[in-house]
N, C-alpha and C positions, 0 to 999 in steps of 0.2 A: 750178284757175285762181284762185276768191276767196282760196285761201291765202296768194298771190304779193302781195296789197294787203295781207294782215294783216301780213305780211313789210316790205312798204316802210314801213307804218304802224308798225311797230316799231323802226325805225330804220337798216335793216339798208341797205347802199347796193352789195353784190355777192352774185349767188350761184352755185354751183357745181354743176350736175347731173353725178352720179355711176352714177345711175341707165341702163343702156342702152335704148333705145325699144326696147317691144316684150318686153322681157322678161320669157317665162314666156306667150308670146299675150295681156296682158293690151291693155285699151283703155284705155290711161290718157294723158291728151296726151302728145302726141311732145314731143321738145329745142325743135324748129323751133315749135311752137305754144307753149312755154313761154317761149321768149324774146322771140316779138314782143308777149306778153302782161309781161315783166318789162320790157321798155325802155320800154312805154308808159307806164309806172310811176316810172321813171327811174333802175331799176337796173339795174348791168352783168350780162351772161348768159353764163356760159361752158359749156361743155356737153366731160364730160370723160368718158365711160363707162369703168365698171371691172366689168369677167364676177366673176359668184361664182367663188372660187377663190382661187389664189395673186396676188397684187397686187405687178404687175412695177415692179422700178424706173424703167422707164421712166415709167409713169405719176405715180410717186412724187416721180419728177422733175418733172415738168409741172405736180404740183397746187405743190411748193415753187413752183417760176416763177408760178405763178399769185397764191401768196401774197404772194411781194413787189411784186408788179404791182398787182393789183385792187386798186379804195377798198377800207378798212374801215369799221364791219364788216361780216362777210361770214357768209351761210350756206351751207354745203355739203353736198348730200343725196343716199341713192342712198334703197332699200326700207324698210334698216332703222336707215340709219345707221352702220352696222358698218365697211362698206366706206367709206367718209368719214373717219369716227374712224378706221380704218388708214392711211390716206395719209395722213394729220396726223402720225401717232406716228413714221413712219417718214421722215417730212422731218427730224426733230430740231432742229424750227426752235426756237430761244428769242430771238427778241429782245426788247432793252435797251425797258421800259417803265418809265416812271415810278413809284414806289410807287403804289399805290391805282387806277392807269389798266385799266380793264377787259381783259380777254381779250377775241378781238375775230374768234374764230372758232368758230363751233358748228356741230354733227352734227346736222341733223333725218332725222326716214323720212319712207317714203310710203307706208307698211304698207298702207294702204285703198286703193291705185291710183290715187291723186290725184296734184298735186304737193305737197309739202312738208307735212307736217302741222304746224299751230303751232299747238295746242289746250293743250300742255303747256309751247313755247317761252318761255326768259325774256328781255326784252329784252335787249338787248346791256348796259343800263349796270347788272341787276344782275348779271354774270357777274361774279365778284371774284378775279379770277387763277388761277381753276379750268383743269385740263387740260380739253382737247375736250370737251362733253357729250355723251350723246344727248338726244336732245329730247323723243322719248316713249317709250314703250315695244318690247317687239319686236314686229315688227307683219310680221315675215317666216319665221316660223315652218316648218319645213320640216313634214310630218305624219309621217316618219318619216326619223330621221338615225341612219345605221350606220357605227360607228366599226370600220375594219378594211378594206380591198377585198383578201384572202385569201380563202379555200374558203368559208367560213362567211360573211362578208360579199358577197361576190357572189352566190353561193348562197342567200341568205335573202333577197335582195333582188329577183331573177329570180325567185325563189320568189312574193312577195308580188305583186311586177307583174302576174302569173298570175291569180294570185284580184283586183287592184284593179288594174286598169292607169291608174286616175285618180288614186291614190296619188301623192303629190308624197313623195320620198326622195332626200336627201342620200347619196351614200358618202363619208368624209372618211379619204382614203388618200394618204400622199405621193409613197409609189411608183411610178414610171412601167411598172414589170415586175410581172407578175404569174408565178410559179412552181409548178409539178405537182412538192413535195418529195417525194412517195412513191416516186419514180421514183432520186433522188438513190443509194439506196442500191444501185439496176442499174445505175449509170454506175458505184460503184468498184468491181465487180465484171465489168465491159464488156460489162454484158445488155441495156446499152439507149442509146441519143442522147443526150448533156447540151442538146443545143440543141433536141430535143425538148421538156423539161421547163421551158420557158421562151415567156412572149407579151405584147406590149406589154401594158399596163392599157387604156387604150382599145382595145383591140379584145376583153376581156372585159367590160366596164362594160357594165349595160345600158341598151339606147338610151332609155331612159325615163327612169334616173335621171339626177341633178345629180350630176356628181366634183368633189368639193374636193377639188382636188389640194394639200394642206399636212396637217403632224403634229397631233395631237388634243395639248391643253398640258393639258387638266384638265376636271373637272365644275363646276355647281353647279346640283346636281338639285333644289334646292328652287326656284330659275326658270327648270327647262326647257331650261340652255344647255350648249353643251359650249365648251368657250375653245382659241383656236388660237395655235400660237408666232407667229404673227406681228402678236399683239391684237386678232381679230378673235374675235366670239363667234357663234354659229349656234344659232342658237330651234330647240326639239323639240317635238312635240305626244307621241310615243313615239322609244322611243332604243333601240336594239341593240347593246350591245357585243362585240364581236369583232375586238379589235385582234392576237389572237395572242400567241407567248410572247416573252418574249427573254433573246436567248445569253446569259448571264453569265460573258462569257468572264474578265474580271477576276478572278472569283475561285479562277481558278486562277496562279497565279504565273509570272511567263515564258512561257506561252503564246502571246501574244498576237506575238510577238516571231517567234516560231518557225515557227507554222503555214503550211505550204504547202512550209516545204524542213525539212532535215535530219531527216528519214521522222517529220516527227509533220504531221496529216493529222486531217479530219473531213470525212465524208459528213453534217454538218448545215448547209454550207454551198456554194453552188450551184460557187464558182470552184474548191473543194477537193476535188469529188467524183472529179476524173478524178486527180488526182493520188493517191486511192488506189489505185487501178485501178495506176498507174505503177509505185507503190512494191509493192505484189502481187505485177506480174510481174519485178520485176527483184529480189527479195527470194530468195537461192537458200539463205541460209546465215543465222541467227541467233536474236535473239530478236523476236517479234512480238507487243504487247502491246496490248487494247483495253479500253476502260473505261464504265462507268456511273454517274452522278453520282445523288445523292437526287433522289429523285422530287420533284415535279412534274415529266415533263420531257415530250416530244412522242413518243408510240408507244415504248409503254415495252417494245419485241421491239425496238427499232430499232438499239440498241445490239448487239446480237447480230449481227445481219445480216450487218456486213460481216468479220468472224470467220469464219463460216461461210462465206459467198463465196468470201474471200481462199483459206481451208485446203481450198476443193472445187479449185480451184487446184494448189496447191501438192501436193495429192495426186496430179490428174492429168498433171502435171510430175514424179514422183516425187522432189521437194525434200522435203516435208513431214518426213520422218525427220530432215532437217538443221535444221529450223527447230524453236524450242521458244516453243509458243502457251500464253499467259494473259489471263484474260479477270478483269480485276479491276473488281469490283458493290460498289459501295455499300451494295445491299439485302442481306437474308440470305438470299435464296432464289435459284435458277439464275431465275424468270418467276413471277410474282403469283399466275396459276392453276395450280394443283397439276395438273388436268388434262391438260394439255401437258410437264409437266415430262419423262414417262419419253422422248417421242419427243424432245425437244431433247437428253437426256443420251446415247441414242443416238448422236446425231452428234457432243457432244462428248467421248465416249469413243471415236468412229470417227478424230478428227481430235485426240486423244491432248493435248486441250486440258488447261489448270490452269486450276482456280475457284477466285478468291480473293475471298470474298465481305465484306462488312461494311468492304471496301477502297476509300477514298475520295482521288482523284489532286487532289493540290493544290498539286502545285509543279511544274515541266521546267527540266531545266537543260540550255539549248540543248546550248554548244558540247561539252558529256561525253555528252549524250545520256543522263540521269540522270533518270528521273521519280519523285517524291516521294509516297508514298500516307501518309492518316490511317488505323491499321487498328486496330479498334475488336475487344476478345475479346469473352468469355462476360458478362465482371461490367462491362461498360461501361468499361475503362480503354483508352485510347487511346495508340500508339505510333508514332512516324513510321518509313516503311521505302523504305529507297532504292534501285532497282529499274532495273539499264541496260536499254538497248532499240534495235535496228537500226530497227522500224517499229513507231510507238503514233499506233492511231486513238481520238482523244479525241472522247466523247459532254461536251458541255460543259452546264455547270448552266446550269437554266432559272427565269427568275422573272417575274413579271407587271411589263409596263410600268410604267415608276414613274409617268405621268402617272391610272395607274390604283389603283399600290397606295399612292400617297400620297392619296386622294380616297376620298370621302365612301361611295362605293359599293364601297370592299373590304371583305372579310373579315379575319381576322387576319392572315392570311401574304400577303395582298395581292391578291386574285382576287375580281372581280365576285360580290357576295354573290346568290347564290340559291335559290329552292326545287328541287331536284334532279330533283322531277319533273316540275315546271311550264319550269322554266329562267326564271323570272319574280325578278324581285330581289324580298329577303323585307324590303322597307322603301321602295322606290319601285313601285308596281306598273303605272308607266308607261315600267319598263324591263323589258328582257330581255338577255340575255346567252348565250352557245352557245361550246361547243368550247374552246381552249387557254385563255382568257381568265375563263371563271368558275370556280366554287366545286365544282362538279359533282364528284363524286369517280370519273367514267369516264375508261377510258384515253380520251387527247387524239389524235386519227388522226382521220384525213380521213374517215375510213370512219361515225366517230362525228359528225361535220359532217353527212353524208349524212341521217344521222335526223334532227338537232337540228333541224338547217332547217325539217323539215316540221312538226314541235312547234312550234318556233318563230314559226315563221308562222301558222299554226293559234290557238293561244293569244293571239296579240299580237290579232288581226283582233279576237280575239272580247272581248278589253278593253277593245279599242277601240271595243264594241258595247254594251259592258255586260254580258255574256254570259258564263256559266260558261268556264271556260278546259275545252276539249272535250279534251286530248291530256296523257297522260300519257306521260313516259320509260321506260325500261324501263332506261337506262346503257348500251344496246346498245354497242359497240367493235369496230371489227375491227380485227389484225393480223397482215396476212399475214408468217408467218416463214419467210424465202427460205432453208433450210439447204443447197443445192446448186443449184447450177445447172442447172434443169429440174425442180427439185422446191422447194414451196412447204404451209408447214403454215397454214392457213389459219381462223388464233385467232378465233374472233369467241363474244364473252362479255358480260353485262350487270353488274348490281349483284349485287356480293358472288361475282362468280366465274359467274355463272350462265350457263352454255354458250346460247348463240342461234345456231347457225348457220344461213346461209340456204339451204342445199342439204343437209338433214338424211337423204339418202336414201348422202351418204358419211361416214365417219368423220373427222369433225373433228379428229382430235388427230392424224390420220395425213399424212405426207408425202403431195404427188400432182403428178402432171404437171397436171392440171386446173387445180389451184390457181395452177400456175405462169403458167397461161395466160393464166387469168383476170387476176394480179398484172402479166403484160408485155404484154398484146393488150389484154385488155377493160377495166380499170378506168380507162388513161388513156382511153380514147376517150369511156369512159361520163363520165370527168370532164369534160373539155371540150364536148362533146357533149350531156349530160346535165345531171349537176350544175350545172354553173353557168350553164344555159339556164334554169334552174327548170323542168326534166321531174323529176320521183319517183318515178323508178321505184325498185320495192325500198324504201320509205322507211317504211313504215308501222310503228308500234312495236306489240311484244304488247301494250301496257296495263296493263303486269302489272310493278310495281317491286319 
């Protein structure tokens, strides 16, 4: 309340709460006690609340009507300011002032639960035609902001609520859908529900935490903030990154143009997964081509999968003789662990597949149906090779968000720099980062989310204590490789190949109805159910990297 006098004493002759009463259970005077307190004073009081999160044009509109209406100058304040300073940028007011005539509208917080803090505030007449200011500093610091509401993000955050439920954490997600993509690759083989694999974001979020529903724009970790496309910025005390991978689909030429008709097709995205499924069963006669782009990419079996699916198919259809299957890798090898190799080559010697490996898809030419590969020999010289095709499921290149691999916290190729075993960034150690988004050099799979979380959580608490970080990674990964329908090889390996499986009483490298079961009964339910309630079960790492 004494702020509101320093306020009038300063010149200021309107102000604007932005601030909603009550939010976050704090006691800090209500709208109604702040404005019989500013008119006594003889300033005008408008009371305009704006929710953390996305800032509707509606409101946006109201603070402009506001600005042409009320005296100036005027102050306008919500916590931290942020939310203030957004609805100014987003009016795009500029009016006509006289050279030298002051700006005549500033951003204060109320960080400490007060109204307005004006300890740092400059009068109005030295404001010298500066944009908005804030007026102090951030004074609404979340204690923990997780960039990402995917597997990894929901999942570490459920996780942490568990150990700290007094924990104040941000999720900063734009998306209103949240997706189970492990599943993607039983819909284009028709083993399972596409509308299964699919559930609003509010109703996985949990009820603990704050959703900012808008895109993460960037860092700057030396003050704690992450910056939002819409100019608002969000205070960290610790930060989580896990915003996931993304498609690159651009860099494949004509792609982008094609996919969904004239049979090119990918199970890495949610609307395109049945439309495998489509082209599969009405596929009686040609050629059928699938691909694998350089690594970094998301469950590096995943490209395989729907090969295998389609040709278990077409086998039990007895087409498959009519159809001729290639399966063109970027990488040199059939799968990263040698382990696995003899059981996969099995099947693609069963289903009379071609391996063209070190073959990288870089061009489609719709209307010929013409897909273009880089194929790279023995001494590194590269060749292009032009390759028709009835059905080509493209694995599309993956790379780190640019709001991430352009910012201060990537590594060379663009990925959350950190220590592999900790998953702690090896330069800010009031971050951490987990699964498709960091540096880690484990396969990227849901399965590998499952462990990070509990490391993650684990090590963060205990930074946050001061405390030796307790949890080491082991790189654990799993991926399930679906080679037929009812049978599932069931990959799970740590750092450098090193086999972990969790049910060591079967042979891991071997096809099993088990495995299958597990991959289309148990795992979705453990994920919705489990995973992203923050239960761990299963989570615990050997210790051993």
């Amino acid at each position: 309340m004494d702020d509101l006098a320093e306020i009038a004493a300063a010149g200021y002759k309107s102000v604007i709460c932005n601030h909603p009463d009550y939010e976050g259970g704090e006691t800090q005077p209500t709208s109604a006690q702040l404005e019989q307190a500013a008119r006594s004073l003889g300033l005008q009081f408008v009371y305009l609340p704006v929710e953390i999160g996305a800032v509707s044009t509606e409101k946006s509109d109201a603070f402009n009507k506001l600005l042409a209406e009320l005296p100036r100058p005027m102050l306008a304040f919500c916590k931290s300011s942020n939310r203030s300073k957004a609805l100014h940028e987003m009016t795009g007011q500029k009016q006509e002032k006289p050279e030298g005539e002051a700006e005549s509208v500033t951003a204060a917080c109320s960080g400490t639960g007060e109204a307005p803090a004006t300890t740092q505030l400059p009068p109005p007449s030295e404001e010298k035609l500066l944009p908005l200011i804030p007026a102090c500093n951030w004074g609404n610091a979340f204690d923990i902001v997780v960039i990402g509401g995917g597997a990894a993000g929901i999942g570490v955050t459920a996780s942490l609520l568990h150990r700290q439920p007094s924990l104040r954490i941000a999720i900063i997600e734009p998306s209103d859908k949240h997706y189970y993509q492990p599943a993607w690759t039983l819909v284009g083989g028709d083993a399972y529900d596409i509308a299964q694999t699919v559930r609003n974001m509010s109703d996985v979020i949990p009820p603990k935490a704050e959703w900012i529903q808008v895109a993460a724009n960037g860092f700057d970790p030396d003050h704690n903030l992450v910056h939002l496309v819409d100019g608002r910025s969000i205070g960290y005390r610790q930060l989580i990154v896990c915003p996931g991978i993304r498609l690159a689909w651009k860099k494949i030429e004509g792609i982008q143009q094609t996919l969904g008709k004239n049979g090119v097709t990918s199970n890495y995205q949610f609307e395109l997964a049945p439309y495998t499924w489509s082209l599969t069963q009405n596929l009686k006669r040609g050629k059928a081509m699938f691909t694998q782009p350089p690594i970094p990419i998301k469950c590096a079996g995943a490209p395989h999968k729907p090969m295998y699916l389609s040709c278990d198919h077409w086998l039990r259809q007895c087409v498959l003789d009519n159809i001729e299957v290639e399966f063109n890798s970027a990488a040199a090898v059939l799968f990263s662990v040698a382990d696995f190799v003899p059981s996969l080559m099995k099947y693609v010697q069963r289903y009379h597949a071609k391996l063209a490996f070190n073959s990288n898809l870089i061009k489609v030419d719709d209307p010929n149906r013409i897909a273009t590969f880089e194929i790279k020999d023995s001494e590194g010289k590269v060749t292009l090779v032009e390759k028709p095709f009835d059905m080509l499921h493209v694995t599309p290149p993956q790379v780190a968000p640019d709001f991430l691999s352009n910012s201060l916290l990537a590594d060379a190729i663009g990925f959350c720099e950190v220590n592999p075993k900790t998953l702690q960034h090896t330069r800010y150690p009031n971050i951490f980062s987990l699964v498709d988004a960091c540096s880690s050099s484990n396969t990227k799979t849901a399965a590998a989310a499952r462990k990070q979380i509990a490391i993650v959580a684990d090590n963060l608490l205990a930074a946050r204590e001061g405390r030796k970080l307790p949890d080491i990674y082991d790189g654990y990964g799993g991926c399930p490789l679906t080679v037929e329908k009812g049978k599932v090889i069931l990959a799970e390996f740590g750092f450098g190949g090193k086999l972990l499986p969790t049910f060591p009483f079967f042979d891991p490298t071997a096809p099993s109805r088990f495995a299958w079961l597990l991959k289309v009964k148990v795992f979705p339910w453990l994920y919705w159910n489990g995973m992203l309630k923050g239960r761990e079960w299963l989570t615990r790492s050997t210790g051993v990297s």
